[in-house]
N, C-alpha and C positions, 0 to 999 in steps of 0.2 A: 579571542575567537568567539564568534557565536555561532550557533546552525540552528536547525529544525529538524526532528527526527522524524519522517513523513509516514516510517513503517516500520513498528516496532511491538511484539505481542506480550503484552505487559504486565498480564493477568497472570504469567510465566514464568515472573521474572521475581525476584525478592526486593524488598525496599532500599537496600543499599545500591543497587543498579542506577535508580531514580536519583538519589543524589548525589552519583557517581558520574551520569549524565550532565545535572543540572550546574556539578562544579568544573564542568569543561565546556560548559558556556551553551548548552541546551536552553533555548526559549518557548520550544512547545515539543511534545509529542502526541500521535498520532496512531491508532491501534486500529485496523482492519480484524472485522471480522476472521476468524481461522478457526482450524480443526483443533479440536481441546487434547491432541496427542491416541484419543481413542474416538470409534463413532458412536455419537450418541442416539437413545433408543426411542426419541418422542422429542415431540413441538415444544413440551414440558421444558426441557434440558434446556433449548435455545431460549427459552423466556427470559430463564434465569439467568442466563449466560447476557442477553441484552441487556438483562436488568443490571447484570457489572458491568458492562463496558460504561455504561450512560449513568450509572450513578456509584459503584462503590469507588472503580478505579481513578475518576478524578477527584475523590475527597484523597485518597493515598497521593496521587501525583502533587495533589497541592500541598502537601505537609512540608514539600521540596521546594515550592513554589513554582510549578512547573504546572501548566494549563494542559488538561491533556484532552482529546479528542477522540472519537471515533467514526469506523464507517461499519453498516451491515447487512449481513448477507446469511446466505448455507455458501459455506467453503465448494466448492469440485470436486474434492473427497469423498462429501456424503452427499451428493447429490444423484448419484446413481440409484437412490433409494427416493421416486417420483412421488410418493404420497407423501414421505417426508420433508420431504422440498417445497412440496406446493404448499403443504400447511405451516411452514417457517416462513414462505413468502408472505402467507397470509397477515402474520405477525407485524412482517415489518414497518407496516404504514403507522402502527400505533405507536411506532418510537419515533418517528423522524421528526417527529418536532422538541427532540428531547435536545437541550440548548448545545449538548456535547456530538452532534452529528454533522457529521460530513457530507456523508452520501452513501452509495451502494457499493461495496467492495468489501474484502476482496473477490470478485468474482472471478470466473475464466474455466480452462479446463485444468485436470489432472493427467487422463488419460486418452483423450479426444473422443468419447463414447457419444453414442446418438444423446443419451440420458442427461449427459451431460452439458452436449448444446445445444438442449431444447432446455434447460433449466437455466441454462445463462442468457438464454433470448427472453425469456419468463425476467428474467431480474433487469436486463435491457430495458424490455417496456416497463417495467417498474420504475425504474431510475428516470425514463421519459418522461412518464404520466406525472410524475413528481417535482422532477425539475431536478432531479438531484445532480452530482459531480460522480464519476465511475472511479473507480480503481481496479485493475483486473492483472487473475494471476496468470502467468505464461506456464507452461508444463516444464520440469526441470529435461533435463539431459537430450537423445535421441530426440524428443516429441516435442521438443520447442521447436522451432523450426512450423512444421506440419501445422502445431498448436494457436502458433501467434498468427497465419494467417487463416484459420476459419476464425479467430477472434477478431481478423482487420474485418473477416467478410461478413460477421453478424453486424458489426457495429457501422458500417460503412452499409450495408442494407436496409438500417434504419433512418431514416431522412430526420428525426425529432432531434438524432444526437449531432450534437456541436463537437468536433474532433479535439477541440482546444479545452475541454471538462472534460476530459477521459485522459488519465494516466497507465501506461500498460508499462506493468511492474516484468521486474526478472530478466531485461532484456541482454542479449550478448551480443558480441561481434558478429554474430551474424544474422542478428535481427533488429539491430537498433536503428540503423536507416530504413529496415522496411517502417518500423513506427512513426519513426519522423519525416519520412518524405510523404505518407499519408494526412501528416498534420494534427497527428497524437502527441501527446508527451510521454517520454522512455523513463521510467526507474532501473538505474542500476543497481543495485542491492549487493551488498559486501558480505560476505558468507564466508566460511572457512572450508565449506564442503557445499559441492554442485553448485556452488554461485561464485560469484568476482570476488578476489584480493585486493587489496589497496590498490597497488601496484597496478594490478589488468586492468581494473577501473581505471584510474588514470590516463592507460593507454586508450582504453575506447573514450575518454573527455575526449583530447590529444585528437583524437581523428572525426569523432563525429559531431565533433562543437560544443559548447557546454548552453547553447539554447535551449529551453525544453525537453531541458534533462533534470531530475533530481539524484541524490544518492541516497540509500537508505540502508541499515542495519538488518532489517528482519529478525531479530532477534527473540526464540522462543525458547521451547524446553530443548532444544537440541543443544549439539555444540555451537556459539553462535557469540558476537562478540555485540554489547550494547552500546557502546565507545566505537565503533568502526566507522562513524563517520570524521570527528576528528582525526581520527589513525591517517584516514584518507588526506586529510588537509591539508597535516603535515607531509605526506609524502607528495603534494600537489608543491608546497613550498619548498622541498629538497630538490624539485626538480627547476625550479626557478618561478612558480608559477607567484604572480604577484597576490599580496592581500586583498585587493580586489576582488581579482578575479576567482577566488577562493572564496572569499563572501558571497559574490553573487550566485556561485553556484551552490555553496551548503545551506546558503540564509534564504536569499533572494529571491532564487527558482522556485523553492517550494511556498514560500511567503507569495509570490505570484501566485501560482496556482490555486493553492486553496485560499487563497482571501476571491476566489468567484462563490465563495459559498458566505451567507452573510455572516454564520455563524462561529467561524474563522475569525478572532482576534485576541492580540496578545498586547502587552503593555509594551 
């Protein structure tokens, strides 16, 4: 078995995860900016924090041999805090040519606040002006719903963005066709708590197709499983689904998508 772990917070995670990962047939990972479990108090904090994703965590990932990537942003968490935001926006132009970057994510909301979606239209026209690839987070529980479509509606307002570079992470059964009848791609994210089990995952494959869809882990300091995309593959094959078709969706899908960024490649 191979995959690609397209959303995984790794700064969070201990060394034995990585090539716990890479001995269950992981070929790359991929780490979205995120909240560090507390909010931080200055521009300062996020420097430092780009400065690991884009250079300490892929010297660690490769000791695995595992190529690791990232995207960056201010989380939706701390973005309710507007002077803070705009000066971490200011930041991020001076990294995106660092060879481990993606694009702009995780963005989106948390609690659907004015503050909040005027600082994810702020990182929209960023990721425009740039050329970058989005990743964007959905609000967990009650406020997904609400959340995912003033996210169809900033992103869909903008004419620069291509619907086919924009990933909108978190989706569930009942917002994964609004993503993809829009012409977004959906992440399902395997979680043990407020997100999909193997199993639900599966079901929503099973019904809303496995095109421009990935799956991913999410896995941070919480309870959270780094292996959950395998877990799922196998239960994709207990249910009859072919090696194939398991390939294209844990390898392929995500290997489609992020190879639109040039700096996307793996041996």
């Amino acid at each position: 078995m191979r995959y690609i772990e397209p959303h995984a917070h790794m700064v969070s995670r201990t060394t034995s995860d990585y090539e716990a990962m890479r001995l269950a047939g992981c070929e790359a990972v991929c780490e979205p900016a995120f909240w560090a479990g507390f909010d931080r108090s200055s521009a300062d904090g996020f420097y430092d924090y780009f400065c690991q994703l884009t250079d300490y965590e892929p010297k660690r990932a490769a000791k695995f041999g595992l190529p690791h990537f990232c995207w960056l942003c201010i989380n939706p968490k701390e973005s309710e805090d507007m002077v803070l935001a705009r000066e971490v926006l200011a930041l991020i132009p001076g990294f995106l040519e660092r060879p481990n970057v993606l694009g702009i994510g995780e963005i989106g909301l948390n609690k659907n606040t004015r503050n909040e979606l005027a600082i994810l239209e702020e990182h929209i026209d960023l990721a425009a002006r740039f050329n970058q690839l989005i990743l964007v987070h959905t609000p967990h529980l009650e406020d997904k719903l609400k959340g995912t479509k003033l996210i169809l509606d900033l992103l869909q307002a903008d004419s620069r963005i291509q619907p086919g570079r924009v990933i909108i992470d978190h989706v569930e059964e009942h917002t994964v066709s609004l993503v993809l009848d829009a012409g977004f791609w959906a992440g399902i994210t395997l979680y043990p708590e407020s997100k999909a089990t193997p199993a639900r995952a599966v079901d929503m494959v099973e019904r809303a197709g496995m095109q421009n869809i990935w799956l991913n882990c999410a896995c941070d300091w919480g309870r959270s499983e780094p292996l959950a995309v395998p877990q799922t593959a196998l239960e994709m094959r207990r249910r009859g689904h072919s090696a194939k078709a398991v390939d294209d969706l844990i390898y392929g899908n995500p290997l489609r998508f992020l190879s639109q960024s040039p700096r996307f490649r793996i041996e």
